[in-house]
Structures are given as structure tokens and as C-alpha cells.
FIRODREN-247359 format. One line per 3 residues: number of its first residue (from 1); their letters; for each residue x, y, z of C-alpha. Coordinates in nm, 4 decimals. Example, Ala and Ser with C-alpha at 12.3 -4.5 7.8 and 13.67 -1.06 7.14 Angstrom:
% FIRODREN-247359
1 = AS = 1.2300/-0.4500/0.7800 ~ 1.3670/-0.1060/0.7140
END
This chain:
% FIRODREN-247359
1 = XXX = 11.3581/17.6603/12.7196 ~ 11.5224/17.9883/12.7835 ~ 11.5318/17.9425/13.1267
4 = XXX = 11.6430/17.5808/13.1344 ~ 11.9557/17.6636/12.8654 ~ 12.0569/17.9812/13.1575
7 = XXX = 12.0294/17.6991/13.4393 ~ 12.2618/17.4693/13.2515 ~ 12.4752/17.7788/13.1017
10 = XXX = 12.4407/17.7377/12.7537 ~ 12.4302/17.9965/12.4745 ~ 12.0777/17.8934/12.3524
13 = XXX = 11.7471/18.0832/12.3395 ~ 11.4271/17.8667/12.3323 ~ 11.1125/17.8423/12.2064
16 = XXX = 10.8556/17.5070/12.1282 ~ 10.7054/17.4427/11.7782 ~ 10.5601/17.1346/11.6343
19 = XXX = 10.2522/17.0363/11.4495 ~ 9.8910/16.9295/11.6048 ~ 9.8440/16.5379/11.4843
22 = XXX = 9.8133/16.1892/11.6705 ~ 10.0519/16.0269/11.5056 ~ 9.9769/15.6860/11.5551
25 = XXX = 9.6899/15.7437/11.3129 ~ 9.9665/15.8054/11.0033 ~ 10.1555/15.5982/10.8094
28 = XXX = 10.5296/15.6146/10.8201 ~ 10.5371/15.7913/10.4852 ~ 10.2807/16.0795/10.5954
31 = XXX = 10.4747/16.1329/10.9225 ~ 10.7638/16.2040/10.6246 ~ 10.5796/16.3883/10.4312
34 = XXX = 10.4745/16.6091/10.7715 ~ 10.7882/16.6475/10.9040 ~ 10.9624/16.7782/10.5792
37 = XXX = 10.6083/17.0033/10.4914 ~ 10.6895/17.1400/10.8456 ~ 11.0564/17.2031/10.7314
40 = XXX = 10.9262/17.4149/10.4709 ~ 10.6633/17.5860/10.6323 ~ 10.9809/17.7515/10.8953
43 = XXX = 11.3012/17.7135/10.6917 ~ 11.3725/18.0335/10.6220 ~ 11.3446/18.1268/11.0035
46 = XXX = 11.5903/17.8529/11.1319 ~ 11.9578/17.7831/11.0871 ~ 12.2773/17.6886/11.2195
49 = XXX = 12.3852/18.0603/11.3686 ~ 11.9536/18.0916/11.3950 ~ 11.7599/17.9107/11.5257
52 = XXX = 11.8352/17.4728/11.6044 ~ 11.4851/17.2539/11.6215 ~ 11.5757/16.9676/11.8435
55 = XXX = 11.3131/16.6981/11.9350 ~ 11.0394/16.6605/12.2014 ~ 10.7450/16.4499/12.2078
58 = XXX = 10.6526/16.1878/11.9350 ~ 10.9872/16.2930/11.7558 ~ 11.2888/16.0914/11.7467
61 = XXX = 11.6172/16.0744/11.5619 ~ 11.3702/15.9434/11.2149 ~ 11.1618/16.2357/11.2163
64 = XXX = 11.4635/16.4763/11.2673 ~ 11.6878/16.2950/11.0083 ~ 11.3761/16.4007/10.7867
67 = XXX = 11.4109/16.7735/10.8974 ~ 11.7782/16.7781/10.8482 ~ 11.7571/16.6541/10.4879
70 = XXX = 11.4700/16.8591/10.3767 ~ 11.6434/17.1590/10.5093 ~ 11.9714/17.1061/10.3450
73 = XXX = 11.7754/17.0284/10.0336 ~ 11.6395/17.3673/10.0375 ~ 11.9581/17.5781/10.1500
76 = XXX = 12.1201/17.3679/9.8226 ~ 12.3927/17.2698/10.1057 ~ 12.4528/17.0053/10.3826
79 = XXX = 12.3904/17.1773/10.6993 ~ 12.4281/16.8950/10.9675 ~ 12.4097/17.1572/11.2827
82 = XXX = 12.1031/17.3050/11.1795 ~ 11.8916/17.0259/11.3276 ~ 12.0068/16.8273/11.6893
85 = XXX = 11.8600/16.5182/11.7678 ~ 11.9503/16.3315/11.4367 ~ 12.0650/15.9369/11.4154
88 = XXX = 12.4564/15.8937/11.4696 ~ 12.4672/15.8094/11.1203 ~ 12.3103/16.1528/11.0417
91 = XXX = 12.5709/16.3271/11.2159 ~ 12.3851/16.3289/11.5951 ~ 12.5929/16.2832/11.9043
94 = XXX = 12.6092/15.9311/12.0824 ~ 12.4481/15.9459/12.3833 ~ 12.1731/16.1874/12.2725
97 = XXX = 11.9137/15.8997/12.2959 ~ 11.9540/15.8901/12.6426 ~ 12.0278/16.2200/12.8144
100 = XXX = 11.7350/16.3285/12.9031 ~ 11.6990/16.0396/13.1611 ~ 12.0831/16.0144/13.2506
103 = XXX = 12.0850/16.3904/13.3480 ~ 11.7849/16.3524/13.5277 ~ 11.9383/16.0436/13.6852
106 = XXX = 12.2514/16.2480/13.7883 ~ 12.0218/16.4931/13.9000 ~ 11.8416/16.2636/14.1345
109 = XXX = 12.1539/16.1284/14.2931 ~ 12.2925/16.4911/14.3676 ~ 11.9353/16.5059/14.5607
112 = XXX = 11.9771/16.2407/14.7394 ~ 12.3169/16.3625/14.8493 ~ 12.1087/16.6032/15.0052
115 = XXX = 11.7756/16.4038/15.1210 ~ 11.8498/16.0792/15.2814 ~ 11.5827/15.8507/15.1125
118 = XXX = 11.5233/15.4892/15.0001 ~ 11.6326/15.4338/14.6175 ~ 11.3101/15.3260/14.5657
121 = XXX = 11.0695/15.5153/14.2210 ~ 10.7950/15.4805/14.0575 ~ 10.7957/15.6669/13.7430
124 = XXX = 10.4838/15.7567/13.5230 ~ 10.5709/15.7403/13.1548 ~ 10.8072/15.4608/12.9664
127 = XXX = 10.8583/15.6130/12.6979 ~ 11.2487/15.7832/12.6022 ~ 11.2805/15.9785/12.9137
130 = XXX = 11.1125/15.7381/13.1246 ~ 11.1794/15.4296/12.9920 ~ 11.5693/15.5159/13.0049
133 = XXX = 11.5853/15.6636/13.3502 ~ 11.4004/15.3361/13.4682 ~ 11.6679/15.1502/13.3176
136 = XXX = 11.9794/15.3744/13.4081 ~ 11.8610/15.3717/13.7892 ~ 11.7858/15.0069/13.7800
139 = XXX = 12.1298/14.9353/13.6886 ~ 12.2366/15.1512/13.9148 ~ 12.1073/14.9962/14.1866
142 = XXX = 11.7602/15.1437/14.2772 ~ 11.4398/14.9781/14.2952 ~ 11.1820/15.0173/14.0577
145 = XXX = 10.8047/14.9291/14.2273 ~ 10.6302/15.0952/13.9563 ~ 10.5905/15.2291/13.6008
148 = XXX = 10.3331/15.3576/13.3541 ~ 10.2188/15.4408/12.9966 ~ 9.9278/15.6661/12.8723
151 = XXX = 9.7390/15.2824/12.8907 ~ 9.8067/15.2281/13.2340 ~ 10.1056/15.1506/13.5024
154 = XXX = 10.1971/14.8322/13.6700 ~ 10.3723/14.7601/14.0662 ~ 10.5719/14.4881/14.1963
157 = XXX = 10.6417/14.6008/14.5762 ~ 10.9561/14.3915/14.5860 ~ 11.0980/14.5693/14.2317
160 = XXX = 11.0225/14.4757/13.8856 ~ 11.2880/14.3356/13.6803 ~ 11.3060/14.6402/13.4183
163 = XXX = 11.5516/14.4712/13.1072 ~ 11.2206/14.2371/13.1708 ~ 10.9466/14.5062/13.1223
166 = XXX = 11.1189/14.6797/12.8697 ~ 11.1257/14.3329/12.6137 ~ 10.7808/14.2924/12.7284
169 = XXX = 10.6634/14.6679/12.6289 ~ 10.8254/14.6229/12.2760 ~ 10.6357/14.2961/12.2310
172 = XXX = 10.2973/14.4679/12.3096 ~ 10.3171/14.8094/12.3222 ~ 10.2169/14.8670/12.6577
175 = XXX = 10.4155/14.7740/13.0201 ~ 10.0264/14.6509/13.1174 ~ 9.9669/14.3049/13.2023
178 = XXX = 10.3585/14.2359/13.2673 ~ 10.3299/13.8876/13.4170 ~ 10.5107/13.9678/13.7596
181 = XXX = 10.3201/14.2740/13.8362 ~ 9.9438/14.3777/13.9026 ~ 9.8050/14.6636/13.6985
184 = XXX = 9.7267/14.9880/13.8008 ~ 9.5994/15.2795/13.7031 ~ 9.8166/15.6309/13.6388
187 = XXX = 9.6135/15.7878/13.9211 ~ 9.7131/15.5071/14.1512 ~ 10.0479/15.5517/14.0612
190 = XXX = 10.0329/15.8916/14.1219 ~ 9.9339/15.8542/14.5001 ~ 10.1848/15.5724/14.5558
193 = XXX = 10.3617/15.5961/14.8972 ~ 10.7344/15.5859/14.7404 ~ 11.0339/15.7722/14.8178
196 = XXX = 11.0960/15.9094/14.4796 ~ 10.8199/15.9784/14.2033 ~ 10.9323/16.0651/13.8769
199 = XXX = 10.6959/16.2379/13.6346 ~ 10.7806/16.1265/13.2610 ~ 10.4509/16.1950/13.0957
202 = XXX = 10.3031/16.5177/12.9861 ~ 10.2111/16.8103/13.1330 ~ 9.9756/16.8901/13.4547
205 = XXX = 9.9293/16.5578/13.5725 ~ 9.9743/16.6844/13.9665 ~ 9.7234/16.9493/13.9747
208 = XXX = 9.5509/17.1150/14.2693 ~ 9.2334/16.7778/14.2098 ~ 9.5330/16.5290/14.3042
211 = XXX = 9.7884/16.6745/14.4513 ~ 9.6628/16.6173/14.8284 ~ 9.7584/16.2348/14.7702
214 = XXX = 10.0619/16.2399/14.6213 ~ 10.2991/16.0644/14.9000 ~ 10.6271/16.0907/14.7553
217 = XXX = 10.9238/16.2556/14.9343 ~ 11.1288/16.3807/14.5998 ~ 10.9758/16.4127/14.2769
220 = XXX = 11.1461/16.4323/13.9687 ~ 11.0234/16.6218/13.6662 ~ 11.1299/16.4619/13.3350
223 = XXX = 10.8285/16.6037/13.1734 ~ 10.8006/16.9830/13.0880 ~ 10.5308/17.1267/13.3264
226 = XXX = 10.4025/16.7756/13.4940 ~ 10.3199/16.9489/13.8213 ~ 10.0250/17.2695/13.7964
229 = XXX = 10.1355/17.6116/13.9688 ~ 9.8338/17.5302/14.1687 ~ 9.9788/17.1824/14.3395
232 = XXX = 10.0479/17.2785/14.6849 ~ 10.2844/16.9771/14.7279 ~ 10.5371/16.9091/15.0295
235 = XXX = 10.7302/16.7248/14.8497 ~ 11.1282/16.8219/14.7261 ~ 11.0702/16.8718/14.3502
238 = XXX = 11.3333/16.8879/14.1203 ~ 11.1944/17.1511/13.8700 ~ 11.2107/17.0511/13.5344
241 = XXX = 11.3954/17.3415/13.4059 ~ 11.7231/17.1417/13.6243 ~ 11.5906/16.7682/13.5740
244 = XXX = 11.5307/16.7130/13.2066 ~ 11.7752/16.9652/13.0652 ~ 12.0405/16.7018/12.9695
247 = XXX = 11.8927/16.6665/12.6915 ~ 11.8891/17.0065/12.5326 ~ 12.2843/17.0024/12.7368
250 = XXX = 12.3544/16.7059/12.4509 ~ 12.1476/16.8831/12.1716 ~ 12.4294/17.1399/12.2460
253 = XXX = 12.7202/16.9046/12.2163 ~ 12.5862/16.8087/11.9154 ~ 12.5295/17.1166/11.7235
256 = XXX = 12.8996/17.2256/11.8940 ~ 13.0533/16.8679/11.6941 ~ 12.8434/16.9747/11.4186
259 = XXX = 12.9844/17.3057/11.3523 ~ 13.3699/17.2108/11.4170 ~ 13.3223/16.8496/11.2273
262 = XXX = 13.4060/16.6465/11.5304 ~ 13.2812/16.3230/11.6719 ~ 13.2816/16.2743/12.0564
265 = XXX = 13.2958/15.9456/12.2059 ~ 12.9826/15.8190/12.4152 ~ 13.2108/15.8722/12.7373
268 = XXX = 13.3083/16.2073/12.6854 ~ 12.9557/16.3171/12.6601 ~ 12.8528/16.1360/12.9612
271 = XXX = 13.1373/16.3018/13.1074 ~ 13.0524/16.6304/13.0118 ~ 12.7314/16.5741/13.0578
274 = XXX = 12.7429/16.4467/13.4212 ~ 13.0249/16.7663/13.5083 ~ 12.7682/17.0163/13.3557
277 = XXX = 12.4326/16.9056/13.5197 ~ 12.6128/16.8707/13.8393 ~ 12.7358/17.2066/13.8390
280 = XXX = 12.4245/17.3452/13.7685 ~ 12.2526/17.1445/14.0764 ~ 12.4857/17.2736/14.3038
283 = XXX = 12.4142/17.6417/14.2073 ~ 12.0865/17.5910/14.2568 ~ 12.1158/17.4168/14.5730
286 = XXX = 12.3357/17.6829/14.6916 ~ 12.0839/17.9482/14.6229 ~ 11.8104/17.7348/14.7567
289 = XXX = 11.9777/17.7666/15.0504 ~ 12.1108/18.1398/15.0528 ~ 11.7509/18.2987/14.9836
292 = XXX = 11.5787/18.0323/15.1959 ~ 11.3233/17.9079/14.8705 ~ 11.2181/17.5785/14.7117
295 = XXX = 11.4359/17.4230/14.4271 ~ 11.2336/17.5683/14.1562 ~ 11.2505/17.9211/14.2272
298 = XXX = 11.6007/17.8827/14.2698 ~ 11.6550/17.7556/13.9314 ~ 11.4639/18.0533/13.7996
301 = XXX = 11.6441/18.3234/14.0295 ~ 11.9916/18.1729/13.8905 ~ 11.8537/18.1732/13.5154
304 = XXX = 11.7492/18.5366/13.5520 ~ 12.0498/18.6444/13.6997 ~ 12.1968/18.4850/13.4038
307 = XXX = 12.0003/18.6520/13.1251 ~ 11.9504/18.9735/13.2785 ~ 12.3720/18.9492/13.2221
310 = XXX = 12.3394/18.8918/12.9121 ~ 11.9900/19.0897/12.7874 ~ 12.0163/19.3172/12.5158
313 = X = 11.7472/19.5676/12.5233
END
């Protein structure tokens, strides 16, 4: 997280917390009851000038609406920017729902600025960040042969109609059996000869067992870590650290309306948004090119330029 907020140029630290459960196997009310014990537990080491949870997987604007209240419970005060990711209602930004997956989107077209490739994807994962970019780059014109979720993945060569899948995946739970596909397998997906592959899932699912069929020409990483340091890919990869930082980018708006009391409309964020994770692609790019090194440790040279600015030893 550190190194993402220096790609993107924000004034955030980072760090990753969260509590061990499935929680499919709790009950609304327990996953309360978690989230506000978990409140507790680290309250006194957060805060607005501190320290600002945000969400990540299995949490969503419910669980950090939850956080938000506890925490201003405890404080004896209403502390809105202490926690990012909250419901609108809550004081959360619009278009914080979606960033993750419209940055990465943005991301992906600067790319193909760059590499002239089909807009064709298959994306592992449907769930915020995948299920969202799916959609954003089907409206947008690109062609979706394939999706997946932890149960398994479906194709349709000639696109799949995604509004389609998505009322179909609420219905069941699951994009699997989706009447104008065939099912397949993550691993199947994985090795799919596609232009652009976007990993939405979890972490290490390209490792050096795998990675020698992987066919795809770009890959984008929505996840945090989807691709092990031991992949030996050809692919262009658009490191993580660049592709799924709009959404800590719009955690940042948030806590910024937050402090000051101001509500942004759903276009300025996109347009801030889009300015800001453009930017940051074309100083990676541009070191890419300069120092003659893959995407990634680009990213990372231009984030440690960044904090070794502003260390404080």
C-alpha cells in the first residue's frame, strides 16, 4: 500500500489488517458484531490525522458503515473521515463502489495506447473489482469471452452479454451454468489464448506451476499479488501497485470530502479519478522506457524515488 499511494501521489502510508473468518459461515449480525469487536480491538491506533481503514476483500460499504459507527461511538464524537469506504448515506464518496475497476479500466486503455491489441478479456473473479471492470469495458465496447468466480468461469467465443451474466450471478450466486456459455474451469481460464487477461481474484494464482500456459498478451492485475515473483511470464503486466490503485485514489477523495464537509459529484470523481491514474501511467511508462525495465519495476523505481523524498529517518 505504501508503494501504490507513492505511484498515484497521495499522502497515505499503508498497511493491511483484517480478521481470519469465512464469512459466508456467519450470520449478518455476527459479521456486526466482528466488525465493531475489530473496531475495538485497534481504535486507539487509528484516526482521521492516524491511521484510515478502508476496505478489501469480503468488506463492503455495510461492514465499514459498522466500523465508522463503532468508532465514533467510542471517540464520544462523529468522525466520518476516520473510516473510507462507507455507504453514500454514511458520508462515502459516489463512485467509490466502482473505482477499483474504472481505474483499472483507464489503466488498460492507456496500455493499449501503447500495445496494439484486440479489446478482447477474460477476467478471473466477478466479484467488485471484477464484476465492475467486466461491465465498464463491456460498455465500452470490448468483448468479454470469459469470466470466473472461486466456483468456476464460463466462455462464449463470440462475447457474453455481461448486464446478462451479472442478473444471472445475483439469481444464483455463481456466473456457472449461464445459459449462453459453456463452463470452465479457473485453470482453463487462466491459459485462455486472449489478448487481455485480467486477474480479479486473490493472490498467486500465476505461479511458476502455470505460468508456462498463460497466452495472454497484457495482463491486468486487479488483485493484490495475483502473479508469484517466480512467474516468468512474457506477457505486458500492468502491476497492481498502478492497476487497482483507484480505489485507494477514491478512498482518498473521500477522507479529503470528509475532513472539509464536502460532497463531490459522481463526475468529478471520475474526473479526477481518470486525470490522476493517467498521470501516474504515463510516469511509469516514461520510466519504463528511460531505464529500459518492465512496467512493474518502474512503478516501484518511481514510488521509491517518491518516498525516499519524503523519508524521515
Amino acid at each position: 500500500m505504501t508503494f501504490k499511494n507513492a505511484v498515484i501521489d497521495i499522502p497515505y502510508g499503508g498497511g493491511k489488517g483484517g480478521v481470519q473468518i469465512n464469512p459466508e459461515k456467519y450470520s449478518e449480525r455476527e459479521l456486526e458484531d466482528i466488525s465493531r469487536a475489530y473496531i475495538r480491538a485497534i481504535y486507539e491506533v487509528i484516526g482521521e490525522k492516524k491511521d484510515i481503514p478502508a476496505p478489501d476483500v469480503n468488506t463492503s460499504s455495510r461492514e465499514m458503515d459498522w466500523m465508522y459507527d463503532e468508532y465514533s461511538k467510542l471517540v464520544g464524537k462523529d468522525t466520518k473521515a476516520v473510516i473510507t469506504g462507507k455507504s453514500v448515506a454514511k458520508g462515502g464518496s459516489l463512485g467509490r463502489d466502482t473505482a477499483t475497476a474504472r481505474g483499472a479500466y483507464f489503466i488498460t486503455e492507456k496500455a493499449l495506447e501503447k500495445i496494439k491489441l484486440n479489446k478482447e478479456v477474460a477476467i478471473q473473479g466477478a466479484g467488485n473489482a471484477g464484476g465492475n471492470y467486466a461491465r465498464i469495458c463491456y460498455e465500452n465496447g470490448y468483448k468479454i469471452i470469459a469470466i470466473s468466480d472461486k466456483k468456476g468461469g464460463i466462455i462464449n467465443k463470440q462475447g457474453l452479454d455481461i448486464k446478462k451474466v451479472e442478473e444471472y450471478n445475483k439469481k444464483t450466486g455463481s456466473v456457472v451454468g449461464f445459459q449462453d456459455a459453456k463452463d470452465i474451469t479457473n485453470d482453463e481460464l487462466l491459459a485462455l489464448d486472449v489478448d487481455i487477461l485480467a486477474l480479479a481474484a486473490l493472490e498467486d494464482q500465476i505461479t511458476e506451476k502455470n505460468y508456462e500456459k498463460v497466452k495472454a498478451k497484457l495482463i491486468i492485475e486487479l488483485a493484490n499479488g495475483p502473479i508469484s515473483s517466480k512467474a516468468n511470464l512474457k506477457a505486458e503486466i500492468m502491476p497492481d501497485i498502478l492497476a487497482n490503485s483507484g480505489g485507494v485514489l477514491v478512498s482518498y477523495f473521500e477522507w479529503v470530502q470528509n475532513l472539509n464537509n464536502e460532497k463531490w459529484s459522481a463526475e468529478k470523481v471520475d474526473k479526477m479519478l481518470k486525470e490522476k491514474m493517467e498521470r501516474a501511467f504515463d510516469e511509469v511508462y516514461s520510466i519504463k522506457e528511460k531505464e529500459n525495465v518492465d512496467m512493474r519495476t518502474a512503478a516501484y523505481i518511481l514510488a521509491l524515488k517518491r518516498l525516499e523524498k519524503e523519508a524521515k529517518f
